[in-house]
DRENDO-1510 file (C-alpha; in Angstrom, 1 decimal, always signed):
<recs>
REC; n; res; u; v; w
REC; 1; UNK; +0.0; +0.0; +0.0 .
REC; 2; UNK; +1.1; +3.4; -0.5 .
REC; 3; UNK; +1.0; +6.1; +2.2 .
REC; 4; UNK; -2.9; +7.7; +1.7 .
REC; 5; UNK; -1.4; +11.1; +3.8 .
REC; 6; UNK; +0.8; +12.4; +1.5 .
REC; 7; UNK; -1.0; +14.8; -1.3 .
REC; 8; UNK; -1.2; +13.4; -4.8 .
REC; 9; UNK; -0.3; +9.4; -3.3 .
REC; 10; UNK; -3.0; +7.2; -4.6 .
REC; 11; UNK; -4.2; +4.0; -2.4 .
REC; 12; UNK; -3.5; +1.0; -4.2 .
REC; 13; UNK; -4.9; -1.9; -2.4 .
REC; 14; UNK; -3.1; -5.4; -2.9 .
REC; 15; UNK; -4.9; -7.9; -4.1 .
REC; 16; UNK; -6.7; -10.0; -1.6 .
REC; 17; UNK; -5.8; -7.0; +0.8 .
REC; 18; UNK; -8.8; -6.5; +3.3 .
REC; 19; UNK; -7.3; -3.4; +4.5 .
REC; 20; UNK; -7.3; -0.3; +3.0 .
REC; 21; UNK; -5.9; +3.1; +3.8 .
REC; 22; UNK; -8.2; +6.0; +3.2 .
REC; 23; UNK; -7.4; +8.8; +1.5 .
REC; 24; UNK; -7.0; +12.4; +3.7 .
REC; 25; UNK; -10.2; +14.3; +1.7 .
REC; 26; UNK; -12.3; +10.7; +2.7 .
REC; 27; UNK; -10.8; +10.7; +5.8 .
REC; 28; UNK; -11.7; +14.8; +7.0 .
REC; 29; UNK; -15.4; +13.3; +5.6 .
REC; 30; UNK; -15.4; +10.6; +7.8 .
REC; 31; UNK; -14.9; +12.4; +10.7 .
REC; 32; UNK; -17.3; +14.9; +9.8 .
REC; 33; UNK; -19.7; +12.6; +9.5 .
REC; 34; UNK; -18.9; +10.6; +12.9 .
REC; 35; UNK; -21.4; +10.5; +15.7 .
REC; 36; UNK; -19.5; +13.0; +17.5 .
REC; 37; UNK; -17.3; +10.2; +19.7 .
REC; 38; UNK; -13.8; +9.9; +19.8 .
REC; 39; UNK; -10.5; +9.1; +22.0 .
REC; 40; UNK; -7.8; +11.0; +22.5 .
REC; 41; UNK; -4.8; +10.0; +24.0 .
REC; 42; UNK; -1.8; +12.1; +25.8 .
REC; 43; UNK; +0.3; +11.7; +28.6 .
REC; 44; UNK; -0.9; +12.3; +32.3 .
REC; 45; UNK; +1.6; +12.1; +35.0 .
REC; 46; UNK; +4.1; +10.4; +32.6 .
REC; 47; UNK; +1.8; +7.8; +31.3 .
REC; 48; UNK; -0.2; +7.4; +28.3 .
REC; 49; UNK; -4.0; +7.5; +29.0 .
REC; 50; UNK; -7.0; +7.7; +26.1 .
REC; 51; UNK; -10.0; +9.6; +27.1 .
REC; 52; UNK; -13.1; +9.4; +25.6 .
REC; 53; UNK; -14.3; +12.8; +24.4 .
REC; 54; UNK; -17.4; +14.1; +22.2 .
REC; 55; UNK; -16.0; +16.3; +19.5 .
REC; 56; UNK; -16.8; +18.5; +16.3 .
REC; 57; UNK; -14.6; +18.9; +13.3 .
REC; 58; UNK; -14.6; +23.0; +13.0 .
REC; 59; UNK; -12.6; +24.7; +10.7 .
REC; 60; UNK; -10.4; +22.2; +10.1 .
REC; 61; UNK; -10.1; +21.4; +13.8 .
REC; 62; UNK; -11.0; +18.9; +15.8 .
REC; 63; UNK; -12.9; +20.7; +19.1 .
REC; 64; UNK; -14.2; +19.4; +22.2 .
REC; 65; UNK; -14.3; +20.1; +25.6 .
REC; 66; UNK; -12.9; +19.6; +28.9 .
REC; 67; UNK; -12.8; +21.0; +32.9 .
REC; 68; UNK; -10.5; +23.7; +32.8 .
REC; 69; UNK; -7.6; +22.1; +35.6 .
REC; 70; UNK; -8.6; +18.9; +34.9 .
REC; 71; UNK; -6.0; +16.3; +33.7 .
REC; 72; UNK; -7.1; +16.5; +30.4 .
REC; 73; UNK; -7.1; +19.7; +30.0 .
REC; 74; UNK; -3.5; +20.5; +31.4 .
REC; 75; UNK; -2.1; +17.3; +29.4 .
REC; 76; UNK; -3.6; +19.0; +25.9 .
REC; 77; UNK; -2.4; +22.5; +26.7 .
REC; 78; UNK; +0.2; +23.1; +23.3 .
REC; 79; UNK; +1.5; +19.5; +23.0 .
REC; 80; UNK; +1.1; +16.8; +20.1 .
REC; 81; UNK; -1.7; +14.5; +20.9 .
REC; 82; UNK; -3.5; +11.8; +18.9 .
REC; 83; UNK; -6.9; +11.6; +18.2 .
REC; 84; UNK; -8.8; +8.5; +17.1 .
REC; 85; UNK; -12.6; +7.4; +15.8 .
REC; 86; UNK; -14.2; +4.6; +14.2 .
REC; 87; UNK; -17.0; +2.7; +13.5 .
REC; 88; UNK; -17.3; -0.8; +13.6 .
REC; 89; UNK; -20.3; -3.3; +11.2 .
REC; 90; UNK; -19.5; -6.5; +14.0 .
REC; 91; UNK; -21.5; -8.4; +12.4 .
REC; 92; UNK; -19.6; -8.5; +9.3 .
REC; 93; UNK; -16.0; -7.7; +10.7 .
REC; 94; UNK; -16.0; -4.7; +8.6 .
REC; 95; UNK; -15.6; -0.6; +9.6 .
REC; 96; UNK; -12.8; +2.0; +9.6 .
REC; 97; UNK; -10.5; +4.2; +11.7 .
REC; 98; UNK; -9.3; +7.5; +11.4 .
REC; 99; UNK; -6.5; +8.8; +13.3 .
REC; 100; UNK; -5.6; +12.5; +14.3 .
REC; 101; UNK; -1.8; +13.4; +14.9 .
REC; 102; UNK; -1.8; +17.4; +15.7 .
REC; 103; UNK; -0.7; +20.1; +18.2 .
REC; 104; UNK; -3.4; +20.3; +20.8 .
REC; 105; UNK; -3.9; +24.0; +22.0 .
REC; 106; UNK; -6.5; +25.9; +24.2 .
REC; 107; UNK; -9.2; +28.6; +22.8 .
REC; 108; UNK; -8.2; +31.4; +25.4 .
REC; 109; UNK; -9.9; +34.7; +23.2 .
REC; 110; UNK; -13.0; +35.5; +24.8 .
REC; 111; UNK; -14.4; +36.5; +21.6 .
REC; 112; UNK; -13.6; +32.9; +20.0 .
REC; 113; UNK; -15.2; +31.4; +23.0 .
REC; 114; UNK; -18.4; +33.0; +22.8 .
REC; 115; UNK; -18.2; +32.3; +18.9 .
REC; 116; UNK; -18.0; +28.4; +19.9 .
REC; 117; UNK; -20.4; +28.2; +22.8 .
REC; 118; UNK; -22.9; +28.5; +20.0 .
REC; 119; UNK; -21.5; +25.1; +18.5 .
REC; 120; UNK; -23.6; +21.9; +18.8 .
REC; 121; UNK; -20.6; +20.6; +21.1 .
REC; 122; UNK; -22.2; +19.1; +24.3 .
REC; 123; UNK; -20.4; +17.4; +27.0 .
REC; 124; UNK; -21.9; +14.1; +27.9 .
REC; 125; UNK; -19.7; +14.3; +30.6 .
REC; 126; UNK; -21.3; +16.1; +34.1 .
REC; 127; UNK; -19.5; +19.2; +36.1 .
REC; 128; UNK; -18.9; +22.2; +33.7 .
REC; 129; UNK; -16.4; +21.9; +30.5 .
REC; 130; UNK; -15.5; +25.4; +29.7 .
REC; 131; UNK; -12.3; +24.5; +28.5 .
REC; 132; UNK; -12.4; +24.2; +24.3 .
REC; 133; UNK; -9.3; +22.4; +22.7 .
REC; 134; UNK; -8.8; +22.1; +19.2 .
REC; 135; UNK; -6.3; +19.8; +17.6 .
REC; 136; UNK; -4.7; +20.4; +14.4 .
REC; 137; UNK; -5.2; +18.1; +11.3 .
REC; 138; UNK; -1.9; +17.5; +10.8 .
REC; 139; UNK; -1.3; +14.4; +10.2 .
REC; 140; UNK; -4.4; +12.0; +9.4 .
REC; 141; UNK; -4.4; +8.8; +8.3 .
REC; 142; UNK; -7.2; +6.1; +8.0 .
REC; 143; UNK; -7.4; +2.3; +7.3 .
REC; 144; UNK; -10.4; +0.2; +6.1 .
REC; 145; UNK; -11.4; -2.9; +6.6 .
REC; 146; UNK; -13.6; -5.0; +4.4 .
REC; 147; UNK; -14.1; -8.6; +3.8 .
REC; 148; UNK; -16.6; -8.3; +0.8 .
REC; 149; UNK; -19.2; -10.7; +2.6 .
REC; 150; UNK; -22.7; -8.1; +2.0 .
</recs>
């Protein structure tokens, strides 16, 4: 296979191959698309941890939202994090992944903060989750899996 990330690269699946990388335009779409779940992982205290967050894909971001002080928050404050969603057919063994590699930041402007409080971004999560932190699409990558059974 070739690498799907680089511009101009065209996915050529081997033969037989049941996975597939996915293209960066399919995979921005696919995460548009998601049902608003993901994980993201970082380090906390020196160890890797993934969180489940909801999230949005806005302007060319990924956004969601934590408790400002929480662990989250202060282990996505300007550091390279990875982000990750998928969907899964079980019964078919069939669905795809899309990962996020990008510098995590906080939205500090008030102005931008007001701007995205009006963003269909709701925490599942209780206590208050005023902290917004967007990761860059800077790398992405996404694989395919599909056994032709349907």
């Amino acid at each position: 296979m070739t690498d799907s990330t680089l511009p101009g690269r065209a996915v050529s699946p081997v033969p037989g191959d049941h996975l597939v990388a996915i293209d960066r335009r399919e995979c921005v779409r696919l995460l548009q698309t998601a049902r608003g779940f993901g994980r993201i992982g970082a380090t906390v205290h020196g160890r890797a941890v993934i969180y489940p967050v909801n999230f949005i894909v806005h302007r060319d971001t990924v956004l969601f939202r934590t408790r400002t002080g929480g662990e989250l928050a202060e282990a996505t404050n300007n550091v390279v994090v990875a982000f990750e969603v998928d969907q899964k057919e079980a019964l078919y063994h069939e669905g795809w992944s899309v990962l996020v590699t990008g510098l995590a930041t906080h939205v500090t402007e008030p102005t931008e903060i007001g701007q995205l409080s009006h963003l269909a971004l709701t925490p599942w999560a209780g206590e208050a989750r005023d902290c917004y932190v967007r990761i860059a699409l800077d790398e992405i990558s996404g694989r395919r899996i599909s056994h032709g059974v349907r």
